[in-house]
ZAPA-674216 format. One record per atom (N, C-alpha, C, O): atom name; residue in one letter; z, y, x. Coordinates in Angstrom, 1 decimal. Layout:
# ZAPA-674216
CA  A  Z  Y  X
...
# end
This chain:
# ZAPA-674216
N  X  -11.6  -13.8  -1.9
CA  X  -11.6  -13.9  -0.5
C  X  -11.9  -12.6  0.1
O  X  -11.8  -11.6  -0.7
N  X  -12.4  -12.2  1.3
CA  X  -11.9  -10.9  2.2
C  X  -12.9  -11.5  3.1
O  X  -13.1  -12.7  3.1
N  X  -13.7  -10.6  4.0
CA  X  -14.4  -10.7  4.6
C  X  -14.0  -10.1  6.0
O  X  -13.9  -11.2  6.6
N  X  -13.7  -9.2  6.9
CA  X  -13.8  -8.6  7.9
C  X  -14.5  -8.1  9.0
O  X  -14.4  -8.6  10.1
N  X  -15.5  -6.8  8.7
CA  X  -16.4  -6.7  9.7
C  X  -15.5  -5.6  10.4
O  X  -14.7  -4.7  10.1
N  X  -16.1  -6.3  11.7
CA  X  -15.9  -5.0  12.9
C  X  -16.8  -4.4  13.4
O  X  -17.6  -5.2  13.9
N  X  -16.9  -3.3  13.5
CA  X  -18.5  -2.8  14.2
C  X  -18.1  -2.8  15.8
O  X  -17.1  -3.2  16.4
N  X  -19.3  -1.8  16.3
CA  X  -19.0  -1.8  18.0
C  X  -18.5  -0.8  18.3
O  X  -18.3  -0.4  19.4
N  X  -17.9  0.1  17.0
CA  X  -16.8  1.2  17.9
C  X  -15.6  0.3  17.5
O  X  -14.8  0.7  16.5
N  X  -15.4  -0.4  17.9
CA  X  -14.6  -0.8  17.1
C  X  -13.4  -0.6  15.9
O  X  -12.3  -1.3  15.7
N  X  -13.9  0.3  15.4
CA  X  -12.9  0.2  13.8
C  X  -13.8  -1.0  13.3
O  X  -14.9  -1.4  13.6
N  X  -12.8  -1.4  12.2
CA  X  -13.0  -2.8  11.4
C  X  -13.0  -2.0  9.8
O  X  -12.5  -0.9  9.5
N  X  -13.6  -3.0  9.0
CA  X  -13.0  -2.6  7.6
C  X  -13.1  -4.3  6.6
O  X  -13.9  -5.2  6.9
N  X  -12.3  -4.5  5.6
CA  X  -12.2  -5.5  4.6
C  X  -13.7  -4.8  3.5
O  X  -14.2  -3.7  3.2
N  X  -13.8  -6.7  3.0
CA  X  -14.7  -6.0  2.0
C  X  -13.6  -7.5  1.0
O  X  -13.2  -8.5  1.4
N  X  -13.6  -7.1  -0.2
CA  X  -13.2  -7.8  -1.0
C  X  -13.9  -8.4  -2.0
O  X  -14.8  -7.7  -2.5
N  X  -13.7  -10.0  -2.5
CA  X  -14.5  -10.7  -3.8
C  X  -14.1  -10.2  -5.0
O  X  -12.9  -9.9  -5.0
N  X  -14.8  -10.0  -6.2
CA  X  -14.0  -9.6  -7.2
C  X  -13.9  -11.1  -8.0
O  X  -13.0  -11.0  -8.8
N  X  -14.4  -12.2  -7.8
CA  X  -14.2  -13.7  -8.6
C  X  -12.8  -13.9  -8.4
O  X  -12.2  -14.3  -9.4
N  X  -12.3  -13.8  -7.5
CA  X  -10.4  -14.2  -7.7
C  X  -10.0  -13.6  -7.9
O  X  -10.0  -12.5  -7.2
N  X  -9.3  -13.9  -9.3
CA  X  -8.0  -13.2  -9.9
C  X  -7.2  -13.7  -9.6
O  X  -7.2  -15.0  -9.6
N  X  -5.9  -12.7  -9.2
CA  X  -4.0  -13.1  -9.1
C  X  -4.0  -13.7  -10.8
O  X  -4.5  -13.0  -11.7
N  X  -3.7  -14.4  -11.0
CA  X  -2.8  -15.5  -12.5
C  X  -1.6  -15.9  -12.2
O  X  -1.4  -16.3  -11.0
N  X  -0.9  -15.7  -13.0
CA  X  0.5  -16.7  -13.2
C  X  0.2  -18.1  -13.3
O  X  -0.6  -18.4  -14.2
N  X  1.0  -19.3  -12.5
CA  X  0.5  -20.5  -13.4
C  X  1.3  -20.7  -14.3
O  X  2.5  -20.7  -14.2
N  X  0.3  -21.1  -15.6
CA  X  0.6  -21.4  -16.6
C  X  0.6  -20.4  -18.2
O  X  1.1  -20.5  -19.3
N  X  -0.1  -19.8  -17.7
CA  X  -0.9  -18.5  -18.3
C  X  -2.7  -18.5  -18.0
O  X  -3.4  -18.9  -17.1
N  X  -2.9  -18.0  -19.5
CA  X  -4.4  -18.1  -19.1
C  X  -5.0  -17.2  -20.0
O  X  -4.4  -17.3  -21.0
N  X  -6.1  -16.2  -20.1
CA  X  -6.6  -15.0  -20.7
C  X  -5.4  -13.9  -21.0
O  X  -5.2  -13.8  -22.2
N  X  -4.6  -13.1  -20.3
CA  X  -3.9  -12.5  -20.8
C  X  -4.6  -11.0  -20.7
O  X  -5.4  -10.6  -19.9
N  X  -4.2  -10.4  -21.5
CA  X  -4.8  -9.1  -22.1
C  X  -4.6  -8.0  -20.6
O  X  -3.5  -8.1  -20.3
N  X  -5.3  -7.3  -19.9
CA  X  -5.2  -6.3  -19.1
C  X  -4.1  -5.0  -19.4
O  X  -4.3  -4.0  -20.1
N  X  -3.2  -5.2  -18.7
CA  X  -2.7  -3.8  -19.3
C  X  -3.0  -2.2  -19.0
O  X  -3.8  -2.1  -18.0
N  X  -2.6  -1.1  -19.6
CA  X  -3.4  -0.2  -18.8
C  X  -2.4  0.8  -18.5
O  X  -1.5  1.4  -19.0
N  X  -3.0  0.3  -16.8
CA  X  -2.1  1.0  -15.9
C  X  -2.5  1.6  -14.3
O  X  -2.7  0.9  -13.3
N  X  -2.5  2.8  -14.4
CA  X  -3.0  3.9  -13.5
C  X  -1.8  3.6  -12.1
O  X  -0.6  3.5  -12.1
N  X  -2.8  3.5  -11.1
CA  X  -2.2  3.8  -9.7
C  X  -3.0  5.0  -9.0
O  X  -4.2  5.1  -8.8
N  X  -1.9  5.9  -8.7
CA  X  -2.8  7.4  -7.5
C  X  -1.6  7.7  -6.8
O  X  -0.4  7.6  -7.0
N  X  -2.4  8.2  -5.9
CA  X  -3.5  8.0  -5.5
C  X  -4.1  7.2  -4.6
O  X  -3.1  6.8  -4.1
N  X  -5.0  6.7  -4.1
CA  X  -5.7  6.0  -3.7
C  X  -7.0  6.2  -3.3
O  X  -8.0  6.2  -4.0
N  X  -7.0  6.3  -2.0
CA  X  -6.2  5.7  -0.7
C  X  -5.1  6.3  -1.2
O  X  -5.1  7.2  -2.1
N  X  -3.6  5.7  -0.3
CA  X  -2.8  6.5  0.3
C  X  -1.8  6.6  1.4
O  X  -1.9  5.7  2.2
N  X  -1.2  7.3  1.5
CA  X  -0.2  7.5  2.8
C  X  1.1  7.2  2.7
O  X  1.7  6.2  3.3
N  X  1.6  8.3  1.9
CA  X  2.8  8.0  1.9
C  X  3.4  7.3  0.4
O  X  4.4  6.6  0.7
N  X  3.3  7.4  -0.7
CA  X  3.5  6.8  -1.5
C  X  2.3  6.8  -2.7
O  X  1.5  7.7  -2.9
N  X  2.4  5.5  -3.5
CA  X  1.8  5.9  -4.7
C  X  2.5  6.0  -6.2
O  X  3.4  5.2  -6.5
N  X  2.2  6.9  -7.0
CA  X  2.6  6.9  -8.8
C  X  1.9  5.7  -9.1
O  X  0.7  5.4  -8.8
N  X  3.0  4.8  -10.2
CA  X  2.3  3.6  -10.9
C  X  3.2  4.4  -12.7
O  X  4.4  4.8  -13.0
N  X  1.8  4.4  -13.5
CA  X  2.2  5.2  -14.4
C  X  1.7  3.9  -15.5
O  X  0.8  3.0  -15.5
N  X  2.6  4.3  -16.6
CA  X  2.1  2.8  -18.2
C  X  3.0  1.5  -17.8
O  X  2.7  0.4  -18.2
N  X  3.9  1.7  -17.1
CA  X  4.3  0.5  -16.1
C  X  5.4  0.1  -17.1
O  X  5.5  -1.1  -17.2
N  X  6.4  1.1  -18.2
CA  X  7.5  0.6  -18.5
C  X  7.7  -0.7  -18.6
O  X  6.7  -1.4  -18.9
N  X  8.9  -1.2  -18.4
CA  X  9.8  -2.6  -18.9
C  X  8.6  -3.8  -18.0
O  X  8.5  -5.0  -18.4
N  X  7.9  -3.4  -17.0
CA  X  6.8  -4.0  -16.1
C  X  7.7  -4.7  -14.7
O  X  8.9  -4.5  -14.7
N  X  7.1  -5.3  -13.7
CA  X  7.2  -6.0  -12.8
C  X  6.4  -5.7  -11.6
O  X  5.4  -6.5  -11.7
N  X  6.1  -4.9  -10.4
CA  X  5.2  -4.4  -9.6
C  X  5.4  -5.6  -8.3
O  X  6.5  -5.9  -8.0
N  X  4.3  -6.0  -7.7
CA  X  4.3  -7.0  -6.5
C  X  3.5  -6.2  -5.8
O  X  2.7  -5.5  -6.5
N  X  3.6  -6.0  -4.3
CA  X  2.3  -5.4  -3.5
C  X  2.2  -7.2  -2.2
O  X  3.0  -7.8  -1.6
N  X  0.8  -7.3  -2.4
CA  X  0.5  -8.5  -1.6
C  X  -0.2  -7.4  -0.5
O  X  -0.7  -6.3  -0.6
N  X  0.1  -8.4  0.8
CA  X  -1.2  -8.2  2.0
C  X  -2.3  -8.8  1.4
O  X  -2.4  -9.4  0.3
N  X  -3.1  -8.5  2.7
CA  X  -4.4  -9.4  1.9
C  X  -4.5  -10.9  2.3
O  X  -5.4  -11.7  1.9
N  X  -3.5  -11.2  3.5
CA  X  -3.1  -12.7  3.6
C  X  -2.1  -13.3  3.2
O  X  -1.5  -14.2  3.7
N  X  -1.8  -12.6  1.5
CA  X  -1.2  -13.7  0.8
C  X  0.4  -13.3  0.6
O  X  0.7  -13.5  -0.6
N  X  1.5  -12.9  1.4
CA  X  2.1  -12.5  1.6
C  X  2.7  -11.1  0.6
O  X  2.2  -9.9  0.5
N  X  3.7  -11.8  0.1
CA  X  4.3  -10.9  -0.7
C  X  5.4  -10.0  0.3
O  X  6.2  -10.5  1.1
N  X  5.2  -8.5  0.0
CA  X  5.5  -7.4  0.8
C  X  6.5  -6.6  -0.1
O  X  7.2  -5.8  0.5
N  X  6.6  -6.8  -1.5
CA  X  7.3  -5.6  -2.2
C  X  7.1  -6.1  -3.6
O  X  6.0  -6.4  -4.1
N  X  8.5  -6.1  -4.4
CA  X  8.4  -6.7  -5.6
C  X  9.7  -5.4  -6.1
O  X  10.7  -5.1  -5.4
N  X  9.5  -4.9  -7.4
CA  X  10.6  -4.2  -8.3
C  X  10.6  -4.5  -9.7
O  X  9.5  -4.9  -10.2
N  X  11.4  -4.4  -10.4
CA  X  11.2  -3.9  -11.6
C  X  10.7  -2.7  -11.8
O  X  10.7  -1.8  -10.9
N  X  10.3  -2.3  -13.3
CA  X  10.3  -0.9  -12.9
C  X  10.9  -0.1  -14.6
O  X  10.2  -0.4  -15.6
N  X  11.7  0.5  -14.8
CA  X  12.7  0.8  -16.0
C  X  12.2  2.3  -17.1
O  X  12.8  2.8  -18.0
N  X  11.0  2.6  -16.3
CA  X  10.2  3.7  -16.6
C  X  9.0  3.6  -17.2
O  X  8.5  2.5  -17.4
N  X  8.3  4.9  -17.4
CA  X  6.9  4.9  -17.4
C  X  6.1  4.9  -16.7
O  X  4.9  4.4  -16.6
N  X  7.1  5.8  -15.7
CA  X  6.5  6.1  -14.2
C  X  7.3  6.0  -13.2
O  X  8.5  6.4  -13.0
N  X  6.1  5.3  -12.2
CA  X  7.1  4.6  -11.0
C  X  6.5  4.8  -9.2
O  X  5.6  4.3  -8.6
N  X  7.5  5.8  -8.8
CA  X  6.6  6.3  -7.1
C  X  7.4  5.0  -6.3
O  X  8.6  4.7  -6.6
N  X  6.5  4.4  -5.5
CA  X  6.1  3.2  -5.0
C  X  6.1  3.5  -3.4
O  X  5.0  3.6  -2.9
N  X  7.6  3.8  -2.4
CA  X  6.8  4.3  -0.7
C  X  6.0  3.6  -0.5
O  X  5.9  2.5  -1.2
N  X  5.3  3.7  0.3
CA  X  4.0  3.0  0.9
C  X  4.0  2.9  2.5
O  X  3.6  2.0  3.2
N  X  4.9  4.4  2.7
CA  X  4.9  4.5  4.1
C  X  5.3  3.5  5.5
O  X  5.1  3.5  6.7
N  X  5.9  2.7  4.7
CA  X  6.3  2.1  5.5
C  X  5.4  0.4  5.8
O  X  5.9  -0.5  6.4
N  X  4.3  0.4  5.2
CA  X  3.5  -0.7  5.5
C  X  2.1  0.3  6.1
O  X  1.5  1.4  5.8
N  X  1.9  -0.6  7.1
CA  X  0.6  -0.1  8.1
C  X  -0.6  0.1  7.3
O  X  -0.7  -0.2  6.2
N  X  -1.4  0.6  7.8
CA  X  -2.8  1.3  7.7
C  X  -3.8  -0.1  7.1
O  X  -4.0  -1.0  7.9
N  X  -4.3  -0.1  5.8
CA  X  -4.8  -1.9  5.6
C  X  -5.4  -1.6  3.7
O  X  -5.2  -0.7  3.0
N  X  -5.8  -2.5  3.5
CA  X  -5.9  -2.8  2.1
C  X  -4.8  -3.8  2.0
O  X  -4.5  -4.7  2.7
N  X  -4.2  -3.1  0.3
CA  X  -3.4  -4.2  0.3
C  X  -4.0  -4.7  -2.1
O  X  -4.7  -4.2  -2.9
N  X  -3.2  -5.8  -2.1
CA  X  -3.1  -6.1  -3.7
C  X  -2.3  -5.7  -4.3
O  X  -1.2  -5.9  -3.8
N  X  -2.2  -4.7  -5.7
CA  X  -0.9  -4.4  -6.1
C  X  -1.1  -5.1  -7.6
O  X  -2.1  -5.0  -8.3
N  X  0.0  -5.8  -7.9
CA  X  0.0  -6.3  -9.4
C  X  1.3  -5.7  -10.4
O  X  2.5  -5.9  -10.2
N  X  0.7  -5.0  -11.5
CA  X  1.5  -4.6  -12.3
C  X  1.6  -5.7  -13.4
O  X  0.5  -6.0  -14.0
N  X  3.0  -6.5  -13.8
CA  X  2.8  -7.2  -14.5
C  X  4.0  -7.1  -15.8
O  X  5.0  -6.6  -15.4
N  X  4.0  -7.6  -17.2
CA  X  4.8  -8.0  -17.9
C  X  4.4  -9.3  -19.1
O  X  3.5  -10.1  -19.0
N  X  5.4  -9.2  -20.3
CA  X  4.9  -10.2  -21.3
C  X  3.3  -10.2  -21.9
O  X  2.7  -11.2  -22.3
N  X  2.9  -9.1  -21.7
CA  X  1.8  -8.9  -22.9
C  X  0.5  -8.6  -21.7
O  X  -0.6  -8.2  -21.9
N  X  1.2  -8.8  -20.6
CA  X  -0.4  -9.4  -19.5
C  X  -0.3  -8.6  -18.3
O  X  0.8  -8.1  -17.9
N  X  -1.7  -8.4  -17.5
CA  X  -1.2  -7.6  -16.1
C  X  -2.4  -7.1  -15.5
O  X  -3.5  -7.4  -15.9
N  X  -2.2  -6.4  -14.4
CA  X  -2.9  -5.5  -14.0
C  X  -3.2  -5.3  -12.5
O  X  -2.3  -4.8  -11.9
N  X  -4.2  -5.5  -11.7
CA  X  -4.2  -6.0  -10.8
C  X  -5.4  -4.9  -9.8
O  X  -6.6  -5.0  -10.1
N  X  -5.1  -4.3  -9.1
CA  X  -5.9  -3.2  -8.0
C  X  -6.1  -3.2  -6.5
O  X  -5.1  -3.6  -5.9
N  X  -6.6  -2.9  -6.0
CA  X  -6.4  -2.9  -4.5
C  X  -6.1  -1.8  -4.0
O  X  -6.8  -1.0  -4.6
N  X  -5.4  -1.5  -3.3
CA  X  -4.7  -0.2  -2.8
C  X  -5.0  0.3  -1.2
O  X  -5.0  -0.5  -0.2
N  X  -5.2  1.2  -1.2
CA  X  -5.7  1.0  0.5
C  X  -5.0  2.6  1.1
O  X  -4.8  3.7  0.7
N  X  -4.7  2.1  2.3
CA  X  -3.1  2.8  2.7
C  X  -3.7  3.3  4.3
O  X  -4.2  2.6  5.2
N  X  -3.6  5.0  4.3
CA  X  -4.1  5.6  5.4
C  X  -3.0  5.7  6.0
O  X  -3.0  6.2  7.1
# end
């Protein structure tokens, strides 16, 4: 879950739960894979590296699937630019399990 404070100048910021994990249903303990996202924060794009023969989703944080690829590499630049200023979920996933970060986009 996600929280939302706004203070009185008004900028806002998310605070995020770490108890929910993204799962596939019908999967259950799958091994973490290891896979580096930078940078972070970011702007205009990020490197997703360890990714080969993998699957990349970027969620909002209301759920909302924004960006899904394959990816046919090791390493994979991801624009960013074009989604607003926010935290978002990114899941790196394949057979042998997945990887899951929050990304936050200036």
């Amino acid at each position: 879950y996600a929280v939302k404070a706004t203070y009185t100048n008004g900028e806002s910021e998310f605070s995020f739960s770490n108890i929910l994990d993204f799962l596939f249903v019908g999967t259950t303990n799958l091994p973490e894979t290891k896979v580096s996202i930078y940078p972070n924060p970011a702007t205009e794009y990020v490197m997703v590296s360890g990714s080969l023969g993998s699957e990349i989703v970027l969620f909002g944080m209301d759920g909302r699937l924004l960006f899904n690829a394959k990816i046919d590499s090791d390493s994979y630049q991801m624009d960013v630019s074009k989604f607003g200023v926010g935290t978002y979920l990114v899941v790196v996933y394949n057979e042998t399990g997945f990887s899951q970060q929050k990304l936050l986009i200036k």
